[in-house]
N, C-alpha and C positions, 0 to 999 in steps of 0.2 A: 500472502500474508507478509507483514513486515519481515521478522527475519525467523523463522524457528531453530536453526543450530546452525552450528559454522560446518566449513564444508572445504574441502582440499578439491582445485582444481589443478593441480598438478599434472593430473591425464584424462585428457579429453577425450575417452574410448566410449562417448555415447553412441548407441545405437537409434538410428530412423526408422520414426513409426513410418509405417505405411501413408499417413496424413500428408507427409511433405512432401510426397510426389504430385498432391492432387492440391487443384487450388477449391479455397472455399464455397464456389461456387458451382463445384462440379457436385458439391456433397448434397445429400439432401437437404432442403429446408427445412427448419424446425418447425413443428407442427403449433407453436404457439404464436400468440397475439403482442404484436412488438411493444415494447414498453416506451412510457414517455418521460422524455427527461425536460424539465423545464429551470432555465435559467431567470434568477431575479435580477432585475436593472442595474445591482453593483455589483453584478458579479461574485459576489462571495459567498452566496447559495445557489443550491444548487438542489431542486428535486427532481427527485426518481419514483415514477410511481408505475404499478405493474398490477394492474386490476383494481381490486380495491386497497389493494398497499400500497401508500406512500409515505416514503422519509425522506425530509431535507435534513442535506449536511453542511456544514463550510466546507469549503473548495480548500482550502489549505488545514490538511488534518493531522493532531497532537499525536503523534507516534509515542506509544510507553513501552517498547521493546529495553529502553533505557535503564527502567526501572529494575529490571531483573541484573543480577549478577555481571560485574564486565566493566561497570561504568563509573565508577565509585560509589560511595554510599550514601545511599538515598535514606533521607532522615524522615519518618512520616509526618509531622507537621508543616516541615518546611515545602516539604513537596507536595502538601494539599494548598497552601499557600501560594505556592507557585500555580498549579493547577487554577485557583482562583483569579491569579493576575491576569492569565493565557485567556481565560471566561471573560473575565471583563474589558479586554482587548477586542472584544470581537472573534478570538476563535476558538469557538464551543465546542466542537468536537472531539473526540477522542478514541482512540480504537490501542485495542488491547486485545491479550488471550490467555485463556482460561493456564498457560505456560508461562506466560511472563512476569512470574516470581509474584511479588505483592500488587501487580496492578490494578487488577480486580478490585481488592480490599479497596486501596487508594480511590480507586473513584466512588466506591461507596460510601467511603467517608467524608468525599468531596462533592457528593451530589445532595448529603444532609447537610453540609455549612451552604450549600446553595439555596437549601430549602428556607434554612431560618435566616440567613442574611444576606438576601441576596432579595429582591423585587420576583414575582413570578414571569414579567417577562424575559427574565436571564435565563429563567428552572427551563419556561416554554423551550428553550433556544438551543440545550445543554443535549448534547448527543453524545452516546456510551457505545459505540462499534466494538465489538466483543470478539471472540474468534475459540473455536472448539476444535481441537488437535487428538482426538480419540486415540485411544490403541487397536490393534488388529485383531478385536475381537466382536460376538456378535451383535448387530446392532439391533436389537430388539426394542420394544418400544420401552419400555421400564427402565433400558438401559441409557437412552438417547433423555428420557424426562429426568433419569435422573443426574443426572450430569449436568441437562439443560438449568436446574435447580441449583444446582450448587453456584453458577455465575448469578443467577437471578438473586440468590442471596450475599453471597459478595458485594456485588454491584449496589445491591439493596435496593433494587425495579422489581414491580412486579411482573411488566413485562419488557424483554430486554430490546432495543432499540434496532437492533443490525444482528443479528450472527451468520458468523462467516465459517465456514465450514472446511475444514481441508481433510485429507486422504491420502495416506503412502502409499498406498498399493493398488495399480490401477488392477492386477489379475484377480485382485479379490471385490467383486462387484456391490461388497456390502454398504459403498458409498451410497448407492439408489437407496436403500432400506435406509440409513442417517437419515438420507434429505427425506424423503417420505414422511418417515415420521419427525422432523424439522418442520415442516410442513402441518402436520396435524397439529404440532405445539403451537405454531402461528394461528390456526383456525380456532385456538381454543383463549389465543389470546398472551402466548405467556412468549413469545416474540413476532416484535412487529414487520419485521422482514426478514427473509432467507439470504444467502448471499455466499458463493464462496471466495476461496481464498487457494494462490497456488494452482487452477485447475487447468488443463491443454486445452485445447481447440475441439479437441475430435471427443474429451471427455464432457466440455461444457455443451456440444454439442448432442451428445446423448442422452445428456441432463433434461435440457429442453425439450426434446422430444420425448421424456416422459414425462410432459406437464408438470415440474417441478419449476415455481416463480422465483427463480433466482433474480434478484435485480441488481447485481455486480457479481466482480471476479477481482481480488484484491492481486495485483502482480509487480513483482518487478520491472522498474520503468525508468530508465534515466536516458540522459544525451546520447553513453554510449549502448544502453541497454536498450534498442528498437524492437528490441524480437516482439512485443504486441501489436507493433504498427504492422505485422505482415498476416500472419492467419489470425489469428486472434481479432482487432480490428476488424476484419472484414466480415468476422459471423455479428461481433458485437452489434455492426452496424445492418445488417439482417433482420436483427431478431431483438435493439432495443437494451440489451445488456449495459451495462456500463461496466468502466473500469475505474479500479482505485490502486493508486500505484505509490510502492515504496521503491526503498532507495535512490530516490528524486535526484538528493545532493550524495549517494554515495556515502552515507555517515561522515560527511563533512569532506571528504574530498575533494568536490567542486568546493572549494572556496580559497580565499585568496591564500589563507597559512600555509597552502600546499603550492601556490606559484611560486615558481623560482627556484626549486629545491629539487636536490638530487639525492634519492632517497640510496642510491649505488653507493656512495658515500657512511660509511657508517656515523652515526650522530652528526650529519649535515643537515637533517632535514628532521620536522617535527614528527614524537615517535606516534607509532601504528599500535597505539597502547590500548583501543579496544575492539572488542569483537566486531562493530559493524569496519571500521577502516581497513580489520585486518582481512575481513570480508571481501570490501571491495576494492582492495588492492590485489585478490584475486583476479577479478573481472577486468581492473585495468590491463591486466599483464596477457589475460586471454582477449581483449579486444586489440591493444597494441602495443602497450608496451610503457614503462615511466616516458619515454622523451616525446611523445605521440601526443600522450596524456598533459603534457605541459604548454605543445601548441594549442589544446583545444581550451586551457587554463589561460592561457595568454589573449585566445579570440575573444571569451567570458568576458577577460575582463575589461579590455577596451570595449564590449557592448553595454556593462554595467556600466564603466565610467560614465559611454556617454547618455547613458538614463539617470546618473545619478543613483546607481542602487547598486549592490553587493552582488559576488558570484552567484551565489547559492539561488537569489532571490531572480535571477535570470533562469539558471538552470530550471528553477520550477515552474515558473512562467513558459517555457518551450515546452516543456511535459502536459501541461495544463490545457497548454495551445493544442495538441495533438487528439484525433478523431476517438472521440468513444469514451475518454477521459472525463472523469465524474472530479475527482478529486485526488490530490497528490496528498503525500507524507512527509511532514520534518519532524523527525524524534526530536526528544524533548529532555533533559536531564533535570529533570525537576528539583529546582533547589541549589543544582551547581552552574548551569549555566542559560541564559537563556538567549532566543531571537525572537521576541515578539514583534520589533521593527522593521527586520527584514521577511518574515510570514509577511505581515500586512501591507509591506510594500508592494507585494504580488500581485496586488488586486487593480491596481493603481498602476504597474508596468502594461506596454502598448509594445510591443516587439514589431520595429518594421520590417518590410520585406528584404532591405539590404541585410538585417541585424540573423533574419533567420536563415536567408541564400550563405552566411559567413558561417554560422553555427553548421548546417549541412555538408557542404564542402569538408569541415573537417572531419565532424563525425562520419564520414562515410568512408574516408581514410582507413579508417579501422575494420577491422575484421567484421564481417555478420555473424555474429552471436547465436543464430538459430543454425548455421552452419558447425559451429562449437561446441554449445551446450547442446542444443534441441529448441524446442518449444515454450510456451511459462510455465515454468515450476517444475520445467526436466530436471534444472539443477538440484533439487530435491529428491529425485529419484532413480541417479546414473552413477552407478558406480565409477 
């Protein structure tokens, strides 16, 4: 899932599952039917279909972790407003969680100005990826419909587009019992695909082997963040899964504001004034370090130059470029700032093989991450 709380990685005293001694291929196969993903001619859809479920999404997806608290203040009008601009640009998507402050609401108030002003081929187009962060208690079915209910009315669907599902605590097995009945709420129509968010290799693995149609795994995924290219990846590609991946640009740290800058320096460099940068200037410092991260900032940018297009809008483009990849993430601060130019430049970048052999080279420089943290979404879960 995009991002659910900040997180101190100050000590990296994760412990290794059992999984990482063994490669995906030694595990058993999932006992389900691989899913199809189909790309359209420009590129900037993208469907996933998993029996009789299929949802197309845009390939560059309106992140609203923004919207909650951290970011400055989001005005509702202006930021249904902006939401509309993002729509009529071409990128319709949007993914939220039932935690991220008013975002919910926001898109329910922005999928009725779609309704009445907007042509139905926009409404066709307009996708609501949702996400449901339960507490650690039991998941009954009354209890799963009715929570499922409370987005469904926010949102203002009747039935909700994507839910992505996530789980703190693998020891408590009551994630099967969620999806299960996630599952029955889909059969009965009130969401049209399953999907989680955050889950490991050996869990989404166990997922599928109870016949539960998940058709992604929303994870953390950037230049320096590989850890899905290694297990993860390999079941995806198995079993048909897809992935949708945040932290793309790092909350803006792939971009050019941060070349050049020595953050050692007190007030040299631009401040780490919200949640997602102060996030992932974690990850920088656990993959290699500010001066490491400034080579890889400098490769960026002479590959942007010579495309004609921005850091950010490269970085996504490599991630996009990557096996199993459905669709990446750029948060959105609806109302205060926006990148509609560089999103859709995305689609339109061609990355050559010199531009990617340059991008590798450095990132590989850096620490491996699954040797760090763990797995997707250990950092969620390791003290």
């Amino acid at each position: 899932m995009a991002e659910i709380m900040n997180h101190s990685f100050s000590n990296f005293n994760f412990y290794p599952l059992n999984l990482k001694t063994r490669r995906v291929s030694e595990l058993r196969k999932p006992c389900v039917k691989p899913l199809q993903c189909v790309l359209t001619e420009d590129d900037r859809k993208i469907i996933v279909k998993n029996g009789k479920d299929s949802l197309g999404i845009c390939r560059v997806v309106n992140g609203m972790w923004q919207t909650s608290s951290g970011w400055g203040n989001i005005e509702r009008d202006n930021a249904v407003d902006a939401m509309l601009k993002y729509a009529d640009s071409g990128l319709t998507t949007f993914d939220m969680a039932d935690i991220y402050g008013p975002a919910e609401d926001l898109f329910g108030i922005f999928i009725n100005r779609v309704r009445r002003e907007r042509p139905p081929e926009l409404l066709d187009q307009i996708r609501g990826l949702t996400k449901w962060v339960p507490p650690p208690v039991k998941m009954t079915s009354s209890f799963v419909r009715e929570s499922i209910n409370v987005s469904r009315k926010r949102m203002d669907v009747s039935s909700l587009d994507m839910l992505q599902f996530h789980w703190w605590d693998y020891s408590n097995p009551g994630y099967l019992d969620a999806l299960k009945n996630l599952t029955d709420l889909k059969e009965e129509g009130k969401i049209k695909t399953v999907a989680l968010t955050n889950f490991d290799t050996e869990r989404l693995q166990i997922i599928l082997e109870n016949e539960i149609p998940v058709v992604s795994n929303q994870v953390q995924h950037s230049i320096i963040d590989m850890r899905p290219q290694q297990k993860m990846a390999e079941l995806c590609q198995l079993t048909g899964v897809k992935l949708i991946t945040y932290g793309t640009v790092m909350g803006g740290l792939l971009s050019e504001k941060f070349l050049d800058t020595n953050l050692a320096i007190p007030f040299a460099g631009p401040p780490l004034n919200t949640p997602s940068l102060q996030k992932y200037k974690r990850m920088v410092d656990a993959w290699g370090g500010w001066s490491q991260f400034q080579v890889l900032l400098q490769t960026l940018k002479k590959i942007a130059s010579k495309h004609g297009v921005s850091i950010p809008t490269v970085a996504v483009r490599y991630v996009l470029d990557q096996p199993a990849v459905a669709g990446s993430m750029i948060g959105v601060r609806l109302g205060l700032s926006e990148h509609i130019n560089d999103a859709n430049a995305v689609f339109s970048l061609v990355l050559d093989e010199e531009d990617v052999n340059n991008i590798q080279e450095v990132s590989k420089k850096g620490k491996d991450l699954m040797k760090v943290i763990g797995d997707c979404g250990d950092e969620y879960r390791r003290a």
